[in-house]
C-alpha positions in Angstrom: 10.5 -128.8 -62.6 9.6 -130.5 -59.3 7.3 -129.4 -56.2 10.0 -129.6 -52.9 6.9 -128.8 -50.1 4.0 -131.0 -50.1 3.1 -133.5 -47.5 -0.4 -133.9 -47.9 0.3 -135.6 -51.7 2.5 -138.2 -53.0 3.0 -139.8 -56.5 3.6 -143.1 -55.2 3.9 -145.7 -57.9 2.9 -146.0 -61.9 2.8 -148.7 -64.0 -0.1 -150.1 -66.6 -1.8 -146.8 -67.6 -2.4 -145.9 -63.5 -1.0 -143.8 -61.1 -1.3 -144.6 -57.2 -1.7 -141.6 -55.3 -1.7 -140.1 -51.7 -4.2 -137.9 -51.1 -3.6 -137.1 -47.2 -5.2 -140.1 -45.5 -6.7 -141.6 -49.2 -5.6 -143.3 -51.7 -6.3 -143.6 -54.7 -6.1 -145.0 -58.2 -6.3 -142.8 -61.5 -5.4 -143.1 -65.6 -2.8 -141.4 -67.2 -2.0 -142.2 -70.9 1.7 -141.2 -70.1 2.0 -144.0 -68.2 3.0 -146.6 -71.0 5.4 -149.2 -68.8 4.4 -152.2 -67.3 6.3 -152.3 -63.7 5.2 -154.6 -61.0 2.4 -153.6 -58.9 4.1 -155.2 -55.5 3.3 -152.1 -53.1 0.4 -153.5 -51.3 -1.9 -150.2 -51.8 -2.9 -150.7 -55.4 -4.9 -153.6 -53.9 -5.9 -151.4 -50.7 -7.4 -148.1 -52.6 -9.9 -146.0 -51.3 -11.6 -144.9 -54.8 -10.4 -146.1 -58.5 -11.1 -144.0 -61.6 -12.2 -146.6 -64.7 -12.6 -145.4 -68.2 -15.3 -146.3 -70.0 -14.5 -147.7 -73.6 -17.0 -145.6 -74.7 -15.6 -142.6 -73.6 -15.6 -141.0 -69.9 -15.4 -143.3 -67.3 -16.9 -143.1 -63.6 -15.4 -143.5 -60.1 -16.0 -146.8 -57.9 -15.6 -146.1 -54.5 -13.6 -148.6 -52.5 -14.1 -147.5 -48.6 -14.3 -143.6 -48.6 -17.4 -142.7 -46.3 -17.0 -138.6 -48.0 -15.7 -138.3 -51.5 -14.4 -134.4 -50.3 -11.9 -133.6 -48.1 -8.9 -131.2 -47.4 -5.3 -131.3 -47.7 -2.6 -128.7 -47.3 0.6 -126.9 -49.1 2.3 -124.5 -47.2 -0.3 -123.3 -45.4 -2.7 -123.1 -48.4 -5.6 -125.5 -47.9 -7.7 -127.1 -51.0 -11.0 -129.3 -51.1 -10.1 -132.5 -52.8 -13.1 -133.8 -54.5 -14.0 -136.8 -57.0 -14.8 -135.5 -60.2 -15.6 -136.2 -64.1 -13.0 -137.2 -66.4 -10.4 -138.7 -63.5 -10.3 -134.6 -61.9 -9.7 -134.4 -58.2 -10.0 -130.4 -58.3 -6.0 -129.8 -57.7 -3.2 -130.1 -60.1 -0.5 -131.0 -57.4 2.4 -130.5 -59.8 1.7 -126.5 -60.4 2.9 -126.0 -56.9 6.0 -125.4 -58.6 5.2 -122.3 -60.2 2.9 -121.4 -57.3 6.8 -121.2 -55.3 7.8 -118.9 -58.0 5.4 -116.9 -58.2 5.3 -116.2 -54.6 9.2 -115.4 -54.5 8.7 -113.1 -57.4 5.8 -111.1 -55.5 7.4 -111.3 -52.2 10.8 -109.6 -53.2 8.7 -106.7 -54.7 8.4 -103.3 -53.3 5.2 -103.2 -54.3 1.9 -105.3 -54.0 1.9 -106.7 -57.6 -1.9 -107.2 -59.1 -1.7 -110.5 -60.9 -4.2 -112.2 -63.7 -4.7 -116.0 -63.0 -6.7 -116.9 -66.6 -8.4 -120.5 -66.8 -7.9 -120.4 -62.9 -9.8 -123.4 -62.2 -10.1 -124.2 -58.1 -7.7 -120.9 -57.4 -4.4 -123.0 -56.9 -2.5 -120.0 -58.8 -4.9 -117.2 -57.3 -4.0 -118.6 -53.2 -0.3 -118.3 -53.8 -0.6 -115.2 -55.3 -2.7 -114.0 -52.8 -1.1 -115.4 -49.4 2.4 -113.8 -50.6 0.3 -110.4 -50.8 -0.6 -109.7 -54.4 -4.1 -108.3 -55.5 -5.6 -111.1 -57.6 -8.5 -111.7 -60.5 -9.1 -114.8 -60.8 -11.4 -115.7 -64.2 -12.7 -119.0 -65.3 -15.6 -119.7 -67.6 -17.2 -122.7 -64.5 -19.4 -121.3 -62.4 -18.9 -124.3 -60.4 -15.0 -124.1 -60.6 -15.1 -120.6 -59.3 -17.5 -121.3 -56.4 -14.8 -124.4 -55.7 -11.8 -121.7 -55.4 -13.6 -119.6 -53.0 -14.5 -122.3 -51.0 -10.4 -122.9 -51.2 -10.1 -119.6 -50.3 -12.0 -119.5 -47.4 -10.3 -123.1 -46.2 -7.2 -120.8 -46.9 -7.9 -117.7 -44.8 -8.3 -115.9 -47.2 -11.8 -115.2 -47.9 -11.3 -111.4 -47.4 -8.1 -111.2 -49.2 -8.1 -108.9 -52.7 -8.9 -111.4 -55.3 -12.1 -110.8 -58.1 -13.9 -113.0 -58.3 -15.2 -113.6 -62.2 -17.1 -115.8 -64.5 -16.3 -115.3 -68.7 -14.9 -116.4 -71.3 -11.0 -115.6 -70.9 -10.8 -114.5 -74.2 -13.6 -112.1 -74.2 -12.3 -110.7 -70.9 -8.9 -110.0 -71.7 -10.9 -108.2 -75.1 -12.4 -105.8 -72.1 -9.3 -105.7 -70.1 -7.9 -104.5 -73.0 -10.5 -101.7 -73.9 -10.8 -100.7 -69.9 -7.2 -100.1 -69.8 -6.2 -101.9 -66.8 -2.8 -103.4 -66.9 -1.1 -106.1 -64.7 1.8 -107.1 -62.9 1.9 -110.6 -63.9 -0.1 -113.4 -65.5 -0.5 -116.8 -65.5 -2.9 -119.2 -67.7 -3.6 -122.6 -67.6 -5.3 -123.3 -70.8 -7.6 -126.3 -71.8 -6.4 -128.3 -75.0 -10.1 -128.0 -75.6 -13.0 -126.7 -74.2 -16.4 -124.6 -74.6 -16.4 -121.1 -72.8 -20.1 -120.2 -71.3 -21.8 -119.3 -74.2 -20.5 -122.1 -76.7 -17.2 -120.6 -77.5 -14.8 -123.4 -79.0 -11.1 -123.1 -77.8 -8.5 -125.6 -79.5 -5.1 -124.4 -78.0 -3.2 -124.9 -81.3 -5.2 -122.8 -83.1 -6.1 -120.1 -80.5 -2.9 -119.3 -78.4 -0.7 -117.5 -80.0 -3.2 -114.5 -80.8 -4.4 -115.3 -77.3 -0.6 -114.6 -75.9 -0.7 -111.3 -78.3 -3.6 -110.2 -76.5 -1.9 -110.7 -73.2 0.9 -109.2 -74.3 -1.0 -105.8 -73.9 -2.4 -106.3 -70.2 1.0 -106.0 -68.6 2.0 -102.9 -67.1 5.1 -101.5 -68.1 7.5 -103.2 -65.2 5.4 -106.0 -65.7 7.2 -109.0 -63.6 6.4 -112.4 -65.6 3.7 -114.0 -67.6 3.4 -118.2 -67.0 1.7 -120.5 -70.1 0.9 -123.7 -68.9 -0.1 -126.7 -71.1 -1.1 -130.6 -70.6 -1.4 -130.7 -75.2 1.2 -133.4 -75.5 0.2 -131.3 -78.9 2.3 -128.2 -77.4 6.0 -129.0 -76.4 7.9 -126.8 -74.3 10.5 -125.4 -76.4 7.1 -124.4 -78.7 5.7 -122.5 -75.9 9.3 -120.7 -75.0 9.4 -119.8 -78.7 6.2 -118.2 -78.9 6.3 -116.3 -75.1 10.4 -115.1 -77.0 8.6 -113.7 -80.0 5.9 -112.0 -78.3 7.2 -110.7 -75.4 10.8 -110.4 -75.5 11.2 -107.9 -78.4 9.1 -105.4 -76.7 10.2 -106.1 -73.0 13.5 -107.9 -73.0 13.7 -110.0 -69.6 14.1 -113.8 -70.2 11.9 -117.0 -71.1 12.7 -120.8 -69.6 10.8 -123.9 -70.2 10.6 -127.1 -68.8 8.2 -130.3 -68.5 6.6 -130.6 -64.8 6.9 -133.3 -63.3 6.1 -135.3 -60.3 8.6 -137.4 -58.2 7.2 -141.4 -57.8 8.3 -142.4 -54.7 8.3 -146.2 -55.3 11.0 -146.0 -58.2 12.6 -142.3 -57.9 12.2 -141.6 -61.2 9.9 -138.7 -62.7 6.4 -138.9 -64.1 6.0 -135.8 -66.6 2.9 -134.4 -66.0 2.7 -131.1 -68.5 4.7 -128.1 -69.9 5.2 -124.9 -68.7 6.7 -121.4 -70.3 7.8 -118.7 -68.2 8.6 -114.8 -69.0 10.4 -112.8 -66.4 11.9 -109.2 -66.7 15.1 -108.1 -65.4 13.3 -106.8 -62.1 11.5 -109.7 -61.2 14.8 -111.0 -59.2 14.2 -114.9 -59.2 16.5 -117.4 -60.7 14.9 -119.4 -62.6 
């Protein structure tokens, strides 16, 4: 699965363990361990980067900043605007290949008669909650960072949409899909970006082998009962997609029919036209959710 509308990002070459990207106006150099061939480096901007992301051999790794006189600024997809910003660990605060499921989302909530009221879980800077959002869905957008969730409203207000109907929360996901669950609110649709690993606020250890399935069960219960679709998303190389398809079949489909496809995502490198695969992604749709997937 490929993104079709950005112009403010490009995937322009890969070789050595390094992408070279387009940011807008910047350019810039980042590690990928996907990246395992050894093509020539003959475009003349892997010498003419704005910032380059080392790793450390110790672990980590730091930026060195080339000729970039801000190390935030804005780009755009489809009217949706984001705050690009150097971050630890390689991030840039955008993951440009979700735009994909952003698209369907948006068709799914736009052919509804209704305004849908989606759950965006491990929402990170809000890509996901925007979408959702700009095509006229109520939204609640959770993430356990503080600082990730100030990040999305400030995409949010970039966006226009600073007084559009998304919550706004900080928790665990786990523990608030626990409350959803005893409050009795139900949802149209959700989607889930989950870490491989992380720590929620309070300590809480997520491995996504260990913790998903139950985590989908739990899920499971939230949607309403014309629910429209329910999105996994994972960047495990641990987690294929077929796995993910099998587990959204099991726990979903028996009760709810509808459908489940799976694909890798993938960005399109300009300088050689193949694809760089960039994750995995799981999708549930019922019968009414009128997309072809």
């Amino acid at each position: 699965m490929r993104y079709k509308a950005w112009k403010d990002y490009e995937l322009i070459d890969t070789s050595s363990g390094e992408r070279l990207e387009r940011w807008k106006d910047k350019i810039l150099i980042r590690p990928d361990p996907q990246i395992i061939w050894k093509c020539p480096k003959t475009d003349v901007r892997w010498k003419n980067s704005n910032a380059t992301y080392y790793r450390s051999c110790t672990g980590g790794g730091s930026w060195k900043i080339h000729k970039l006189e801000n190390p935030t600024w804005t780009i755009e997809y489809n009217n949706l605007k984001f705050k690009v910003k150097l971050m630890n660990f390689k991030h840039t605060g955008i993951f440009p290949e979700q735009a994909v499921n952003w698209d369907l989302m948006s068709n799914i909530i736009k052919k509804s008669n209704k305004a849908l009221n989606i759950l965006n879980l491990f929402a990170y800077t809000g890509g996901a909650s925007l979408a959702c959002a700009a095509a006229g869905a109520k939204v609640c957008h959770v993430d356990s960072s503080r600082g990730m969730v100030a990040h999305a409203r400030e995409n949010a207000e970039l966006s226009g949409l600073s007084k559009a109907p998304i919550r706004w929360i900080v928790d665990d996901c786990e523990k608030f899909v626990l409350k959803e669950i005893r409050r009795g609110n139900k949802y149209d649709g959700i989607v889930m970006d989950p870490p491989s690993y992380g720590r929620g606020p309070n300590g809480e250890i997520w491995k996504i082998e260990e913790k998903l399935f139950d985590f989908l069960e739990l899920c499971e219960l939230l949607l309403c009962e014309n629910a429209r679709f329910l999105i996994v998303n994972s960047y495990s190389t641990g987690l294929s997609p077929s796995t993910m398809a099998y587990l959204l079949s099991n726990i979903i489909i028996p009760k709810r029919g509808g459908k489940v496809s799976c694909d890798e995502i993938g960005l399109p490198v300009s300088n050689s036209g193949l694809v760089l695969p960039t994750g995995n992604t799981a999708i549930w749709t019922s019968e009414d959710a009128k997309i072809q997937l």
